[in-house]
C-alpha positions in Angstrom: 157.4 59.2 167.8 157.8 62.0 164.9 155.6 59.5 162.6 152.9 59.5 165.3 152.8 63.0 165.6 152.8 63.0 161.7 149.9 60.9 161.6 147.8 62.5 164.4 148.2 65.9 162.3 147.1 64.9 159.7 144.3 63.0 160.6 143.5 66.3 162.5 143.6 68.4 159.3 141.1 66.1 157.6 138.7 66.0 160.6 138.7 70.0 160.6 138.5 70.3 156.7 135.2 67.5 156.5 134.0 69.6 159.8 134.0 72.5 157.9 132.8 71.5 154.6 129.7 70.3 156.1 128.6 73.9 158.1 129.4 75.5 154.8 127.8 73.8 152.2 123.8 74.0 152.0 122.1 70.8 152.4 120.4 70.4 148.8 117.2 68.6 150.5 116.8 71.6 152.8 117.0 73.8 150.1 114.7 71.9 148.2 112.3 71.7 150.1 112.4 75.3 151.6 111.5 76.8 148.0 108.7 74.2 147.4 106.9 75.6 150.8 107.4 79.0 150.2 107.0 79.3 146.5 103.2 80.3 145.8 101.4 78.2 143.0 100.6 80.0 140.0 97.1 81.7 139.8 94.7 81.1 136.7 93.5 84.4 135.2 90.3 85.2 135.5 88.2 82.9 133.0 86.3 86.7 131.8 87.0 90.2 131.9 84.9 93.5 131.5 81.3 93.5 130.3 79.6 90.0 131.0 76.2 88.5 131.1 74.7 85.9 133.7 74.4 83.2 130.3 78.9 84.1 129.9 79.5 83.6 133.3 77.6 80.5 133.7 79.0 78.8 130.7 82.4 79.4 131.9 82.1 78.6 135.5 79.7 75.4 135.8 80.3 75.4 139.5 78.2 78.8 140.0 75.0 77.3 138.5 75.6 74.6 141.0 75.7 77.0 143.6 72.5 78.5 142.3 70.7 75.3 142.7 72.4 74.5 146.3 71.0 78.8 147.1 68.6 78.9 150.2 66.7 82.7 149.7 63.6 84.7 150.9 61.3 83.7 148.6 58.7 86.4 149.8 61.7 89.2 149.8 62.8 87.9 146.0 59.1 88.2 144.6 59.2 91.7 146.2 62.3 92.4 143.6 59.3 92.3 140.9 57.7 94.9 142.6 60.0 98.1 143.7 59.4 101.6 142.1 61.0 101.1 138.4 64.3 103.3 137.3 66.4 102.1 139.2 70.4 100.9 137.7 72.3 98.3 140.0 75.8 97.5 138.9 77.4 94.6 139.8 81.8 94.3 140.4 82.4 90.5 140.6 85.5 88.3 140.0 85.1 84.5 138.4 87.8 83.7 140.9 86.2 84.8 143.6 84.4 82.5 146.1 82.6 85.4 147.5 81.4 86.6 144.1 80.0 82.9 143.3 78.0 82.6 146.5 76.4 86.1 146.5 75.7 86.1 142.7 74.5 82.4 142.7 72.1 83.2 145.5 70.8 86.5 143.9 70.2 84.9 140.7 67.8 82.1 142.8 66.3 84.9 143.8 66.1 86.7 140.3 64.8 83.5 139.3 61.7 83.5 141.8 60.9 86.3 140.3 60.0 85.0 136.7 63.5 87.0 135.3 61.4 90.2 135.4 62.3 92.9 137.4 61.6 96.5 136.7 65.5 97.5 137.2 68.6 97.4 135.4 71.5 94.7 135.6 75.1 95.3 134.5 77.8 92.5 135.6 81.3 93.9 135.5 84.0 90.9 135.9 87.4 92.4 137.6 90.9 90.7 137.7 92.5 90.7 141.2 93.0 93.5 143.1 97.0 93.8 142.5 96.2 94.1 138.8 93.1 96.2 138.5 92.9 99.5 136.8 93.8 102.1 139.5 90.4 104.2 138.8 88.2 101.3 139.8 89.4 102.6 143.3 90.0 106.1 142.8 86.4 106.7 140.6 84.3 103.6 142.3 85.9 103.3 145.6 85.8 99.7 144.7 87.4 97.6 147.4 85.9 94.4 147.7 84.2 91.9 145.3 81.7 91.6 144.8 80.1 94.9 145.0 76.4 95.8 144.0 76.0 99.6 143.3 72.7 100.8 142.9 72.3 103.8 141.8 68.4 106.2 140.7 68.6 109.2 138.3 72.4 109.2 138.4 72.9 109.1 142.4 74.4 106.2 144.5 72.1 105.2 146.6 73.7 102.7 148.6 76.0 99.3 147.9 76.5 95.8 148.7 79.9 94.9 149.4 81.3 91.3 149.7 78.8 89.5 152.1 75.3 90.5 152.3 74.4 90.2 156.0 70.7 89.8 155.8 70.9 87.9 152.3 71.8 89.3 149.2 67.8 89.7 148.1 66.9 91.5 151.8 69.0 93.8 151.3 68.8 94.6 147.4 65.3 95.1 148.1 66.3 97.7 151.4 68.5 99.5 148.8 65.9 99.6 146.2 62.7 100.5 148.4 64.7 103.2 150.3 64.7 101.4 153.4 68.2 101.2 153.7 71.2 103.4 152.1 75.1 103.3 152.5 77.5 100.6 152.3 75.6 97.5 153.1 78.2 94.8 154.5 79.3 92.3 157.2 82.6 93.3 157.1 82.9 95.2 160.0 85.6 97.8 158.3 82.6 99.0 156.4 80.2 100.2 159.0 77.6 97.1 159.1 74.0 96.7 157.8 74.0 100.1 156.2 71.9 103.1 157.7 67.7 103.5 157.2 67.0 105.6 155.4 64.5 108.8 156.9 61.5 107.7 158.0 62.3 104.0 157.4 64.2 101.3 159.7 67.0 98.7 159.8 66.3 94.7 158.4 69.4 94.0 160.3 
C-alpha cells in the first residue's frame, strides 16, 4: 500500500510540474509569428530630395512617365494653361514615394505637354521626405500638410493651392487658380474645405 501511494505522488508531481511548464513557457511559433505580423517592413528613402526637375524625377521613377502616358486630361483646359495672364510662380511640394504625387504630377505634366511645354508661368518642384521626418518649418512657414501641394502664388501673394487630389482635375483647377476664378485651398479632402472659393465676380468649376 505505502509503494502505491509512493508511486501515485510521484506521478502526481510530474503531471503538475509538465502542466506548469507548458502555461509558462512561450510557444516559440507564437512568438514568431506574432513579431513577423506586427513588425512594419522597412521604408525606402525617398529616391530625391530638395530642388528637382521633371527630367530628375522621371529618370529616377520610370513608373511616373508611365502614368503620364496612361493620364486622361482636358485638353481644351490644358491649352488654356498657354494662355493665362503671365507672372504668375506655382510651387510644387511632392514626394517620389507618394502615390498621390505620381498621379497628380503625371497628369499635369500630360497636360503641360498639350501645351507645347510653354506656359507663361513659373515651375519649381520641391521633393519632401515623409511627414515624420520633414523639417518642422515646412508646416510652420508653408502650412504644408499634404503632398502633393501646388502653391501658386502673383507678385509675392498666395493666391490659392492644390492639395493632394485635384477634384476637377489637376489642369481645371490650375487654370481656376491662375485665371482668378477660384482662390483658397483647392482639394477633395473634405478636411480642407472642398473645391476652393470663386473668387469676386467669378464662379465655382466644381
Amino acid at each position: 500500500m505505502n509503494t502505491l501511494r509512493f508511486l501515485f505522488s510521484l506521478a502526481l508531481s510530474g503531471l503538475l510540474l509538465t502542466l506548469f511548464a507548458c502555461a509558462s513557457a512561450p510557444d516559440s511559433r507564437q512568438t514568431t509569428q506574432t513579431a513577423a505580423t506586427t513588425a512594419e517592413p522597412p521604408r525606402e528613402p525617398p529616391s530625391l530630395l530638395g530642388e528637382v526637375t521633371r527630367e530628375q524625377i522621371e529618370n529616377a521613377e520610370p513608373e511616373w512617365v508611365r502614368g503620364e502616358v496612361e493620364a486622361e486630361i482636358d485638353a481644351e483646359a490644358a491649352r488654356e494653361l498657354a494662355n493665362v495672364a503671365p507672372g504668375a510662380e506655382v510651387r510644387v511640394y511632392l514626394g517620389t514615394w507618394c502615390v498621390d504625387s505620381r498621379r497628380e504630377l503625371a497628369r499635369l505634366w500630360r497636360a503641360l505637354d498639350e501645351t507645347g511645354g510653354m506656359v507663361p508661368f513659373e515651375i519649381e518642384y520641391l521633393a519632401v521626405d515623409r511627414a515624420a521626418n520633414r523639417p518642422p518649418e515646412l508646416e510652420q512657414e508653408v502650412g504644408l500638410r499634404y503632398v502633393p501641394t501646388l502653391i501658386v502664388s502673383r507678385d509675392g501673394e498666395e493666391v490659392g493651392r492644390i492639395v493632394e487630389l485635384s477634384p476637377n482635375g489637376i489642369e481645371r483647377d490650375l487654370l481656376g487658380l491662375l485665371t482668378g476664378e477660384l482662390s483658397g485651398t483647392v482639394s477633395a479632402r473634405e478636411d480642407l474645405g472642398g473645391a476652393g472659393e470663386p473668387a469676386e465676380g467669378g464662379e465655382s468649376n466644381s
